[in-house]
C-alpha positions in Angstrom: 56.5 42.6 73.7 57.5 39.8 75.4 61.2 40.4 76.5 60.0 44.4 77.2 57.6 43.0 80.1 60.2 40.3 81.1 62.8 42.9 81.2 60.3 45.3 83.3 59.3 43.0 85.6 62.8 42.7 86.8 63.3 45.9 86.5 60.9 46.5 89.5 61.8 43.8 91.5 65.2 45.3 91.7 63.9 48.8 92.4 61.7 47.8 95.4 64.9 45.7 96.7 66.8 48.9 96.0 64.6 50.9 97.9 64.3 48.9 101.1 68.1 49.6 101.5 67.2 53.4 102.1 64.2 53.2 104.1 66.3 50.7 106.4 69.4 52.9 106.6 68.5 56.3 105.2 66.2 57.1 108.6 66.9 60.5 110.8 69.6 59.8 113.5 68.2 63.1 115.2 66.0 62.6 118.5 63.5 65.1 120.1 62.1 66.3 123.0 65.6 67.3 125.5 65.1 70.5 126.8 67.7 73.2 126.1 70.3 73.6 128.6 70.8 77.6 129.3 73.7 79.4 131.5 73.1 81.7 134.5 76.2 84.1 133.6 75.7 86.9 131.6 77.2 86.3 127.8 79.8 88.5 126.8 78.3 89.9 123.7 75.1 91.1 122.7 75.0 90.0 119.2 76.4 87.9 116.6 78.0 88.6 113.1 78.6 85.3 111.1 79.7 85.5 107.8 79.7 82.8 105.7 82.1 82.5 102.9 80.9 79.7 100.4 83.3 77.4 99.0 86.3 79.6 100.4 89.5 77.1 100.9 91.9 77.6 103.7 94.8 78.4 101.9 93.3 81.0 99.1 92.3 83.0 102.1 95.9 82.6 104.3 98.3 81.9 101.5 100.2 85.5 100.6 100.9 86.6 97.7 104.5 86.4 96.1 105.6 90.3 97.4 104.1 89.1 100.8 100.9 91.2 100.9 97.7 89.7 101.4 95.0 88.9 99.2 92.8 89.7 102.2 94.4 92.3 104.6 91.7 93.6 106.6 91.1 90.0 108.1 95.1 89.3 108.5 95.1 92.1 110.4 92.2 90.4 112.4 94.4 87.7 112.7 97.8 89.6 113.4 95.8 91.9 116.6 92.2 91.6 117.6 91.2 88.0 116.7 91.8 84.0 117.0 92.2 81.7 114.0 92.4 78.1 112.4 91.0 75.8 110.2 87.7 74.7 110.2 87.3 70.7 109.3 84.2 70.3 107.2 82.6 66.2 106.9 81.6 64.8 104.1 79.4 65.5 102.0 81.5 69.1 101.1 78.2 70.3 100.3 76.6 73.5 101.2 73.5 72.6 102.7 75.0 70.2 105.7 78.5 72.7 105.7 76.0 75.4 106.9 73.7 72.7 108.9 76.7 71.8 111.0 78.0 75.2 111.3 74.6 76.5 112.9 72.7 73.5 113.8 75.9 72.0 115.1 75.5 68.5 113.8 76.4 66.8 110.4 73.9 66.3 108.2 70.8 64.1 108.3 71.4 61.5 105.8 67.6 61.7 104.9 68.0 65.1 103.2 69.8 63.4 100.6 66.2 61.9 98.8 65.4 65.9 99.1 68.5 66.8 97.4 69.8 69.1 100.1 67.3 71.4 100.2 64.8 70.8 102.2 64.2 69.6 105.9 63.0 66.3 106.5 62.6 66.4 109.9 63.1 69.7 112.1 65.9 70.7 113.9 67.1 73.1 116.3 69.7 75.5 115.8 71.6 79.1 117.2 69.4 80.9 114.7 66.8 79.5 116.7 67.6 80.2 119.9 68.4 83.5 119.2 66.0 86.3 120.1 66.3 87.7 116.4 67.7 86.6 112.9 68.6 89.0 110.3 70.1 86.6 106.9 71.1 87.8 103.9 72.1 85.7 100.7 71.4 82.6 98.7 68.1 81.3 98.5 68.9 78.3 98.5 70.1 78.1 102.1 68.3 80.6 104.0 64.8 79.6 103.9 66.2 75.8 105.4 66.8 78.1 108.9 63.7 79.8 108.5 61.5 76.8 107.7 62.8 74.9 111.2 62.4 78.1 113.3 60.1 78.4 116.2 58.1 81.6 116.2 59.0 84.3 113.5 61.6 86.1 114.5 64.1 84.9 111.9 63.9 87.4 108.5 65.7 86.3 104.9 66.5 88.7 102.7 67.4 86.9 99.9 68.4 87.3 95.7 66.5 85.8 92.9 67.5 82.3 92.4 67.8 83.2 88.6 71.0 85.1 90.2 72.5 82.2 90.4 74.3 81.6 86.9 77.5 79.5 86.8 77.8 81.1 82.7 77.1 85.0 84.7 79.8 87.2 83.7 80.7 88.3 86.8 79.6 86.2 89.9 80.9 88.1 92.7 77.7 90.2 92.5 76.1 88.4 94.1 78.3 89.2 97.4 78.3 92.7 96.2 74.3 92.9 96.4 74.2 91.0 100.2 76.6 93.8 101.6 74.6 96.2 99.9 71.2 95.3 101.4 72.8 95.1 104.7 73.8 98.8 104.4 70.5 99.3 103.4 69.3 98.2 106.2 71.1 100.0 109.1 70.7 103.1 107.4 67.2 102.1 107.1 66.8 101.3 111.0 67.8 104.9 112.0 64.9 106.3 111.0 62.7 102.8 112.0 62.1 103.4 116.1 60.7 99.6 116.4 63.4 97.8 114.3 66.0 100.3 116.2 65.0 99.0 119.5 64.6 95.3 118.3 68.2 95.6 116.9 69.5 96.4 120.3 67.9 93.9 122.0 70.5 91.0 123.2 70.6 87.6 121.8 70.8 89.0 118.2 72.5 87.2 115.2 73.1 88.7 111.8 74.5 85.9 109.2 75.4 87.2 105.8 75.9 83.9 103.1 77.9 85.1 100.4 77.9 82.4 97.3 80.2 84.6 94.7 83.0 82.8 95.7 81.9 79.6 95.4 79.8 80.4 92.4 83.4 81.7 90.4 85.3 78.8 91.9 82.8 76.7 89.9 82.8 78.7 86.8 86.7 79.3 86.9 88.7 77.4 89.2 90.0 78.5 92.6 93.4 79.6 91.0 91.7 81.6 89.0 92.0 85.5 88.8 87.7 85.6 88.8 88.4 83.4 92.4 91.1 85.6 93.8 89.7 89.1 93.3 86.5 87.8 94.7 88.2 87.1 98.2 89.8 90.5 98.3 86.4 92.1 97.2 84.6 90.1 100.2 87.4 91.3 102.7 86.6 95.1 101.7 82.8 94.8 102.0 83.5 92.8 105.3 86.0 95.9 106.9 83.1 98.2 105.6 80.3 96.3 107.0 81.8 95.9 110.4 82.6 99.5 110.5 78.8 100.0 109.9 77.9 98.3 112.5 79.9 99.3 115.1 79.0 102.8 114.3 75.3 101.8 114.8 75.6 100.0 118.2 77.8 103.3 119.6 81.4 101.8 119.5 79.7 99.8 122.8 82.1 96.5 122.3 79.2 94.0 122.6 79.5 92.6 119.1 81.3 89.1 118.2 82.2 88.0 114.7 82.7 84.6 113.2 84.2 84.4 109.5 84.1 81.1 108.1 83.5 78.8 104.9 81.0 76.2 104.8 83.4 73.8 102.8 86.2 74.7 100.0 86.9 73.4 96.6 89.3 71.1 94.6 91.4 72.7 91.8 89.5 72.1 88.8 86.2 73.5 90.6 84.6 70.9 92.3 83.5 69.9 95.8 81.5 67.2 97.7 84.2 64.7 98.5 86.6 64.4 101.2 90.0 65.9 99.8 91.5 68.8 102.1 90.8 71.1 99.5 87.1 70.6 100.5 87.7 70.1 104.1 90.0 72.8 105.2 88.0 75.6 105.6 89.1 79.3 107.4 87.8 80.7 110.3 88.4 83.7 112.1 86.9 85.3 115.1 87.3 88.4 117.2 85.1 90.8 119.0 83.3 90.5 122.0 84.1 87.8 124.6 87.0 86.1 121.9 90.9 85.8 122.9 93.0 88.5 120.4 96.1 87.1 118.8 98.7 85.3 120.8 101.9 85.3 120.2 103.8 82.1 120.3 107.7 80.8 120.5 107.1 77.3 120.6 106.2 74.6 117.9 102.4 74.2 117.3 100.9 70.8 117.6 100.7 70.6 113.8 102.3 68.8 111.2 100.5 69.6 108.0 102.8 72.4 107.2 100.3 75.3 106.4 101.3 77.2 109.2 104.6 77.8 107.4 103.3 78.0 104.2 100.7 80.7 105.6 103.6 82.9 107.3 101.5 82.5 110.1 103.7 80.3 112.6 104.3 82.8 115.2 100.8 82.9 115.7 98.4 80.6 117.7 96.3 78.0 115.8 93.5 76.8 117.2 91.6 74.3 114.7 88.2 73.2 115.3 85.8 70.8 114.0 82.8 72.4 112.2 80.0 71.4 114.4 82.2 73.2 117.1 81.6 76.4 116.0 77.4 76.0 116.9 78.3 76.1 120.5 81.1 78.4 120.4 78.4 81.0 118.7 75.4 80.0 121.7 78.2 80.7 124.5 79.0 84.3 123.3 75.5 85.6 123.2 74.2 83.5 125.8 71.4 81.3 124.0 71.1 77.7 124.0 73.3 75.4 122.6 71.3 73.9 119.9 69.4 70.2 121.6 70.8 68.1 118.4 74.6 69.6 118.6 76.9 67.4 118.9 80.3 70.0 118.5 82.5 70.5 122.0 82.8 74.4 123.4 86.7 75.6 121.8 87.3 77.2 124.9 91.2 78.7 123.5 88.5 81.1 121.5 87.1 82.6 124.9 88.2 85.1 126.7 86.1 85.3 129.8 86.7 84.2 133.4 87.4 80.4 134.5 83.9 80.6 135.9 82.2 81.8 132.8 84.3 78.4 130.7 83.5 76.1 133.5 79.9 77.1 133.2 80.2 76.6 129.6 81.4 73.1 129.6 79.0 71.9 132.0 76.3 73.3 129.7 77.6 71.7 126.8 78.1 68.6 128.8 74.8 68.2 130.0 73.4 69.1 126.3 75.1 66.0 124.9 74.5 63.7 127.7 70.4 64.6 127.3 70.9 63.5 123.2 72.4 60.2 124.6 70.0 59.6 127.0 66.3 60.8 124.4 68.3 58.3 122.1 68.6 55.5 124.4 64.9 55.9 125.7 63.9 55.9 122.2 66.0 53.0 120.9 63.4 50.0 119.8 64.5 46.8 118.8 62.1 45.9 115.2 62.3 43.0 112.9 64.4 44.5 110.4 67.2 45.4 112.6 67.0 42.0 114.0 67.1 40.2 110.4 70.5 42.9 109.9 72.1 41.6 113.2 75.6 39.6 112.4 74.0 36.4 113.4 70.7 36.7 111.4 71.9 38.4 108.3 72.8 35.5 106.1 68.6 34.5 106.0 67.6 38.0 104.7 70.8 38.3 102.0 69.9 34.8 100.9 66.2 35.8 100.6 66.8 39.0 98.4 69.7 37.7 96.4 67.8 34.6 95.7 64.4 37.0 94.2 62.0 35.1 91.9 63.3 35.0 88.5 63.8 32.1 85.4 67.3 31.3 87.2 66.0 31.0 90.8 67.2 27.5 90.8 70.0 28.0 89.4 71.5 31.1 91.6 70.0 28.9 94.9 73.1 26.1 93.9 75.7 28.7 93.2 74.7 30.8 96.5 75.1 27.9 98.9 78.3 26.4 97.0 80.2 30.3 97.4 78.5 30.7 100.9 80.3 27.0 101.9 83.4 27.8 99.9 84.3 31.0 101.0 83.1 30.0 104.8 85.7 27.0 104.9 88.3 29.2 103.4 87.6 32.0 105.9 87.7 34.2 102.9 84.6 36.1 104.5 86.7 38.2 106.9 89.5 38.7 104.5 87.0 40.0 101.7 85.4 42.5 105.2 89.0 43.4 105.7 90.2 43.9 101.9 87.0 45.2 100.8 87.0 48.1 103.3 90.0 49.9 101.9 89.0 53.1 100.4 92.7 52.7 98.5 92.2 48.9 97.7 88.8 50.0 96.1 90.7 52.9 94.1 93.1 50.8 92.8 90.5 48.3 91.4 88.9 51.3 90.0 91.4 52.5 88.0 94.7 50.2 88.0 93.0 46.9 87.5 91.0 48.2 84.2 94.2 49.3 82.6 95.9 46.0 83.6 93.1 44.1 82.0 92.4 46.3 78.9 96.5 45.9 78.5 96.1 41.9 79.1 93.1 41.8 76.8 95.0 43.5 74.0 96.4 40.0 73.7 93.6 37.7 73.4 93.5 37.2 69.5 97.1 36.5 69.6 96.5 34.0 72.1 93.4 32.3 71.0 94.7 30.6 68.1 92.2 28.2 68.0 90.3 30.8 65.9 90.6 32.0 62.2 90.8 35.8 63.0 92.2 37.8 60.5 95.4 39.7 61.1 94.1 43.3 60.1 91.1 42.8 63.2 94.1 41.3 65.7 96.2 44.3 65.5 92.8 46.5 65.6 91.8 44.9 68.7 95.6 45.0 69.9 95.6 48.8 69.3 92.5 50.2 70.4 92.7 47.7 74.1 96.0 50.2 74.5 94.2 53.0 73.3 91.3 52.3 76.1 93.4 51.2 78.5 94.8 54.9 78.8 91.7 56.4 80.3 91.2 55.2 83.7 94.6 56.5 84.3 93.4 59.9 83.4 92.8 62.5 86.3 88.6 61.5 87.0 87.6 64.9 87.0 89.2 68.1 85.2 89.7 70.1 82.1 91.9 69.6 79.7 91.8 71.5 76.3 88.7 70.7 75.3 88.6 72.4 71.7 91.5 70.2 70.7 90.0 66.8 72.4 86.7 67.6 70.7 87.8 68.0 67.8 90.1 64.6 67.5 86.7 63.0 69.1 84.4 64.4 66.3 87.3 63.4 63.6 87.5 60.0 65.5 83.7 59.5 65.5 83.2 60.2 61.8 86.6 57.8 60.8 84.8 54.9 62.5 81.3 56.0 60.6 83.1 55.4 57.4 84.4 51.6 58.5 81.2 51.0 59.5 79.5 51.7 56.8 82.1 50.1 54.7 81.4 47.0 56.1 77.7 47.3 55.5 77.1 45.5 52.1 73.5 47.0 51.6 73.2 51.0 51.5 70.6 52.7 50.3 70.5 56.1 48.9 68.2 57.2 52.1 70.4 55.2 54.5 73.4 57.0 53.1 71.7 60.5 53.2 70.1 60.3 56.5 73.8 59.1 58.1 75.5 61.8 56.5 73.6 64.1 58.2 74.5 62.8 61.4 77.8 62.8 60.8 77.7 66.8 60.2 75.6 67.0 63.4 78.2 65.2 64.9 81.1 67.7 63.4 79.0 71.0 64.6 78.6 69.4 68.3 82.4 69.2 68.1 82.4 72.4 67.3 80.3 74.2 69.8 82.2 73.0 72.6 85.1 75.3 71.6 82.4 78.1 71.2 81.0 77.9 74.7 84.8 78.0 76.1 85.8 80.8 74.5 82.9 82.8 75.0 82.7 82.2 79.1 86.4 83.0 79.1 85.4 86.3 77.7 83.0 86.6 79.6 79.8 86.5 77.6 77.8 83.9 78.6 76.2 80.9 76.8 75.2 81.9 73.8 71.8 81.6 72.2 73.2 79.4 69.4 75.0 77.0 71.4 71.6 76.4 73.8 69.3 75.4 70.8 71.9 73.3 69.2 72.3 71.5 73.1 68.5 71.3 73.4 67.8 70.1 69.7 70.6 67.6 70.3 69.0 65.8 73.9 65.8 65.8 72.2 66.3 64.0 69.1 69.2 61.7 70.5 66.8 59.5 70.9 64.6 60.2 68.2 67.0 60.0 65.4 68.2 56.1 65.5 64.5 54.9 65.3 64.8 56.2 61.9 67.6 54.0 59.9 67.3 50.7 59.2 67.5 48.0 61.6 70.2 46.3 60.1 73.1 45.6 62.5 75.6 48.0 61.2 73.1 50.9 60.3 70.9 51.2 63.3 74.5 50.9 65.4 75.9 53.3 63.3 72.8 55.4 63.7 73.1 55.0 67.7 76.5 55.7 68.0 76.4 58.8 66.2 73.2 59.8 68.2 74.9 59.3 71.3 78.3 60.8 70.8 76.6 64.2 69.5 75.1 64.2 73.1 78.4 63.2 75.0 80.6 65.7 73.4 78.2 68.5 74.2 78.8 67.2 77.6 82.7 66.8 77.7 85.0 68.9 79.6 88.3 66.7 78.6 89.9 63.5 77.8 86.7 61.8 78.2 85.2 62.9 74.6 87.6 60.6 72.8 86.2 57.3 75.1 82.5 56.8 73.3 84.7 56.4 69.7 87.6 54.5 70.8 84.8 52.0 72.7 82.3 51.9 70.0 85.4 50.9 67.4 86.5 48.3 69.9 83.1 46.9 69.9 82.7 46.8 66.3 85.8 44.8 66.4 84.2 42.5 68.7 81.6 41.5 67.3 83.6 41.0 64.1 86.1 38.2 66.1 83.0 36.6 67.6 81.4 36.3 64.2 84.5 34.7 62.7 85.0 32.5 65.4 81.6 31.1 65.4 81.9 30.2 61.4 85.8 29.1 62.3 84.0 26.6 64.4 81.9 25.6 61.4 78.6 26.2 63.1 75.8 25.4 60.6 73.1 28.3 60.2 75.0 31.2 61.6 73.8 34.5 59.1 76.4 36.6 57.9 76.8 39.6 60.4 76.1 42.4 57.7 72.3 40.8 56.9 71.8 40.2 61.0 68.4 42.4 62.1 67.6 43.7 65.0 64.0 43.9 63.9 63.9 40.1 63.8 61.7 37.9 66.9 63.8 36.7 69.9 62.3 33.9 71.9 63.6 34.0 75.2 61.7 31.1 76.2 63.9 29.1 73.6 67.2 30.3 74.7 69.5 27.4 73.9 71.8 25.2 76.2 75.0 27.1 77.7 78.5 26.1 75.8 81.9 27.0 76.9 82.5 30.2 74.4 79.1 31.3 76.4 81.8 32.2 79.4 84.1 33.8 77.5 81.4 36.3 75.8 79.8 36.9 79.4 83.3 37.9 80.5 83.6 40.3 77.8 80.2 41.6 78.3 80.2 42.0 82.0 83.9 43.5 81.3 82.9 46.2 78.7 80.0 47.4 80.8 82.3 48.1 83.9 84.5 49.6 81.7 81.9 51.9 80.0 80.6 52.5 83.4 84.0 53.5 85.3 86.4 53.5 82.4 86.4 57.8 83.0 85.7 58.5 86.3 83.7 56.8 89.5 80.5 56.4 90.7 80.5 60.0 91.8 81.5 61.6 88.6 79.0 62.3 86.2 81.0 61.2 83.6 80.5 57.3 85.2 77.1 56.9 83.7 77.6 58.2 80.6 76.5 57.5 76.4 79.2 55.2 76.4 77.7 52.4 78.7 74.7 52.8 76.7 76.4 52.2 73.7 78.6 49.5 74.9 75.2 47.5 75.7 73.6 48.4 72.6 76.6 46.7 70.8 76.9 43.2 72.7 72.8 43.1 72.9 72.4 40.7 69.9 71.3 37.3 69.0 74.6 35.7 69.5 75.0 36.5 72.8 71.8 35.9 74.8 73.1 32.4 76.0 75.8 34.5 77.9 73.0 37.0 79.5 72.0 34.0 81.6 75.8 33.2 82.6 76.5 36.8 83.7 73.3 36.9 85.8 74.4 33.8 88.0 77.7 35.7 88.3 75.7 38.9 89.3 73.5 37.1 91.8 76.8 35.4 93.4 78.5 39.1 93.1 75.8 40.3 95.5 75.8 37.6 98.1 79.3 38.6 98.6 78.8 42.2 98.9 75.8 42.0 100.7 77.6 39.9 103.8 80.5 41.7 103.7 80.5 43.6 106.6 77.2 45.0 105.4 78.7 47.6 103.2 76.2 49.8 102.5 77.7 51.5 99.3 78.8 48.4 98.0 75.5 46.8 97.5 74.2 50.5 96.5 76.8 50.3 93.6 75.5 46.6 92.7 72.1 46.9 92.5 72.3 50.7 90.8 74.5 49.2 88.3 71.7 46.1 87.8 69.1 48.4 87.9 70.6 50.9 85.5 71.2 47.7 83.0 67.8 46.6 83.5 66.4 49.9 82.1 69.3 49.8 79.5 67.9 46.6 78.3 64.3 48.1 77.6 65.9 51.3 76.1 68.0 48.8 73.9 65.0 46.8 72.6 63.3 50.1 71.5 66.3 51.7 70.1 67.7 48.5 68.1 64.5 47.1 66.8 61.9 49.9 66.7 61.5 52.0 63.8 59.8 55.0 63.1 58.1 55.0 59.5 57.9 58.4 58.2 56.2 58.3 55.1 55.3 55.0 53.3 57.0 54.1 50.3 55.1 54.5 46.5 54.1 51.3 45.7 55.6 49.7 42.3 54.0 47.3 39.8 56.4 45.2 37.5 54.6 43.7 34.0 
């Protein structure tokens, strides 16, 4: 009970710490009260058509097909006669929510949403939707009720699917783009025979916005190359020459209508998006009608050197790229509302086709709209205490403060703070780290270069520690599976790869290190051997329904029922399961890693499904060295590893005196958890915090290695002095103290998993004469 609360209690301290980082940093950057800036010209157009194409990439939309038709020829005719286009560049996050945020509110996202997940507005914005006179939106509802929410007045209307809609496993997503241009049929045919909603529809100042979420939704399920992908574009580009047809036909042919096609962000090969590749950042954009330039012609060489335009077959034609939050005010300036108070995009006045007068007025307007942010934000800029205590000069007092929290090593981590501080400060090593640590690329190569190199160079360590009786047959184990390791962080982080194959080698893997576990378990009983043999079948059918779910969504057929009560009865008794077996070392490991690899190979999509087996062996080798090592060493006392119990009392107020092997296991344990942690992926990637880091503590959390816990947390608390000064990255000291906190919890969830155990029915008592 003791080293639960202990563990707990740190646990917290590093959560409030954790938090503080947020509600310093994470606060709105919007302002309020500037009052909208409105022109005195009359607008060109009357209303608005935008047209949202989620997750749509640049090039799937431009790129031709190999006999030089389009895959969307009603807009490249757009482009070829009527319209002006280029590429839209998206920020990051490549996420829906603040794609469509700065597309209509005309700013990039308020970091705040992100404790809201997206969806939701923490503080209220303006945007074209709400300057407008009228709204009419039709799609997702996930994005529509964010503009409605924010609205003053009720005058914007959703129209919207049921959520349920949404299915990623749905055998046909492009639906769901199929049902938004039917409801907007619907409802023009519906307003001819509607007198009010006929006269409110041709009112000025009127936007229509149609979200349309198949594409994205198939890129997700399919890929963007795939044939679900493509056919979804050409199926948007006939419901869009339909749709615009319709509505010209209502309004009378009267040429006061402007259209903007655009994405919100795009999508990286294998179906992803959130990051910053230009696969996610390039998006299209097209506009024509009312009051927008038609296609221009031109002889000359563009000012562009990415090398789409001839890739595209679209050199001869003039580019105009903008960034997203650009397109807010282009939209206010062509029906004459507003430009939102919080944009912060510049008017793309190649786009306009109006007089000098009209863009002159335009810029000034836009002009005047930023300079009123700048001057709300510097009337409203306060000096507090925090940001004082986070200036360069008085930043080393708060770091020092945190870093050194109260804990049983407080003394201890005061010493090494002040010896790094004056080390590093007479070796001007602070700026360098600022510079160094900055580097997306030097952080990448860390990442994933540096744990190969040092899984390779650790592949040697038994042949160099000869100081140590290790037997042969566990040196060339160790040698192996470090090269074996080693080949995963140079894996692509996210993808697919044939996952019935991988599976299936994991599952084979998995069970082949069962039997060598058990092997070297010297007490089995006839329960013990039962009970694990179950597992290990549990563990062959979860390598089994992987295959199952792939080939059923490539035809098209869903999830299957089977597959989702295998995947639910799996998460629930993961944890469940391992309280059962014995709490001898090897069986209630065994136990755990069994339990934990059912879960992660239900959870695979490639390479990744072999890691949990490959590091649990490599473990299991580990603690087999450090065993022999210790009775090399001739250290009185030391039980045998097989009769070691998890079950038995650990005083952590007696932890013994710190020896030199103490360094070398802290090493290896602060080096196994990294490379659990980002041996598959990065901190973005779901596959980063995966079973494996679980497992990986489960295995080193033992009796003969607490000494080293204590080492590695002076390391940790010197770690996060550094990262903390340097250059007060943000992200870094995230990454630290999510890591410390994750740990933390790990080490609660590894007292109850290795030395709890659930009785289920009380053996018959036996009487000998």
């Amino acid at each position: 009970m003791r080293i639960i609360t202990f563990f707990l209690v740190g646990l917290i301290v590093h959560v409030i710490f954790f938090i503080s980082i947020f509600d310093i940093y994470f606060t709105s950057p919007l302002v309020h009260g500037m009052t909208p800036q409105t022109m005195s010209l009359a607008p060109p157009a009357s209303r608005l058509v935008l047209v949202v194409a989620d997750g749509l990439r640049a090039d799937s939309l431009f790129t031709l097909h190999s006999n030089g038709s389009s895959r969307a020829p009603y807009l490249r005719t757009i482009i070829k006669e009527s319209g002006t286009w280029g590429v839209s560049h998206t920020r990051v996050p490549t996420e829906s929510r603040p794609g469509h945020v700065a597309l209509i509110a005309g700013f990039y996202e308020d970091v705040s949403a992100v404790a809201k997940g997206w969806k939701e507005n923490p503080v209220e914005f303006d945007s074209v939707f709400n300057e407008s006179r009228h709204t009419w939106c039709w799609g997702s509802p996930d994005i529509l009720p964010m503009f409605a929410k924010g609205a003053t007045g009720d005058h914007v209307y959703t129209y919207t699917y049921p959520a349920e809609e949404e299915d990623f496993a749905s055998t046909d997503a492009s639906r769901l783009d199929s049902w938004v241009f039917a409801q907007v049929k619907s409802f023009f045919q519906s307003a001819k025979s509607n007198s009010s909603l006929r006269a409110s529809l041709h009112e000025d100042k009127n936007v229509f916005f149609l979200h349309l979420l198949g594409i994205d939704t198939n890129g997700h399920a399919h890929r963007p190359m795939s044939q679900e992908y493509l056919e979804n574009i050409g199926l948007v580009d006939n419901g869009l020459s339909e749709m615009v047809s319709l509505v010209e036909d209502f309004f009378g042919y009267d040429g006061k209508t402007a259209y903007v096609f655009t994405s919100d962000h795009g999508m990286t090969n294998w179906g992803s998006h959130g990051a910053g590749h230009p696969s996610e950042t390039l998006t299209p954009l097209v506009v024509w009608g009312a009051g927008v330039n038609s296609a221009q012609t031109v002889t000359e060489p563009q000012p562009y050197e990415d090398g789409y335009l001839q890739d595209w077959k679209l050199e001869h034609l003039r580019r105009v790229d903008v960034s997203q939050a650009d397109i807010a005010p282009l939209m206010a300036s062509l029906i004459g509302v507003p430009i939102p108070v919080n944009s912060v995009g510049v008017l793309p006045l190649p786009y306009l086709n109006n007089s000098d007068l009209f863009k002159a007025e335009s810029m000034y307007t836009n002009a005047i709209q930023v300079l009123e942010q700048f001057k709300m934000k510097m009337a409203q800029k306060k000096e507090t205490t925090l940001s004082f205590l986070f200036t360069p000069y008085q930043s080393i007092s708060l770091i020092y403060s945190i870093t050194c929290k109260p804990s049983t090593d407080k003394y201890w981590a005061h010493n090494n703070l002040y010896t790094v501080y004056k080390v590093m400060n007479s070796m001007n090593l602070l700026t360098l780290m600022t510079r160094n640590l900055c580097c997306p690329q030097v952080v990448s190569f860390f990442y994933r270069t540096m744990l190969t190199v040092g899984l390779a160079v650790l592949s040697l360590w038994p042949f160099l520690s000869g100081v140590f009786g290790i037997a042969k047959y566990r040196s060339l184990s160790w040698f192996f599976s470090c090269l074996f390791l080693a080949l995963f962080p140079l894996m692509p982080v996210v993808g697919r790869d044939d996952i019935c194959f991988l599976s299936a080698c994991a599952g084979l893997l998995t069970l082949f290190t069962s039997v060598c576990y058990l092997w070297s378990s010297q007490r089995q009983t006839p329960l013990l051997i039962l009970c694990q043999n179950q597992q290990m079948l549990h563990v062959a059918m979860c390598a089994y329904v992987p295959s199952l779910t792939h080939s059923s969504l490539q035809q098209k057929q869903g999830l299957p029922l089977f597959n989702q009560i295998i995947s639910w009865a799996t998460l629930a008794s993961s944890m469940l399961v391992p309280l059962v077996s014995s709490t001898r070392i090897f069986h209630r490991l065994l136990s755990i890693l069994l339990s934990l690899t059912a879960t992660y190979l239900l959870l695979s999509t490639g390479s990744e499904a072999l890691f949990p087996p490959v590091l649990s062996w490599l473990m299991f080798v580990w603690i087999n060295i450090e065993q022999e090592a210790m009775l090399a060493q001739g250290l009185s006392g030391r039980q045998e590893l097989s009769s070691i119990d998890f079950s038995a009392n650990i005083d952590i107020a007696k932890i013994r005196q710190l020896k030199l092997d103490d360094i070398r296991r802290s090493y290896f344990f602060v080096f196994f958890i990294i490379t659990a942690f980002f041996g598959t992926g990065n901190i973005a990637s779901i596959n980063s915090f995966d079973p494996a880091s679980v497992y990986c503590f489960l295995t080193v959390f033992n009796p003969f290695i607490m000494g080293g816990l204590m080492m590695w947390k002076v390391l940790y608390d010197c770690s996060l002095f550094i990262y903390m000064y340097v250059g007060n990255i943000i992200s870094h000291y995230v990454i630290v103290m999510s890591m410390t906190i994750f740990l933390m919890l790990l080490s609660v969830v590894t007292h109850i998993l290795t030395s709890q155990r659930l009785i289920m029915w009380k053996r018959p008592k036996s009487h000998f004469s």
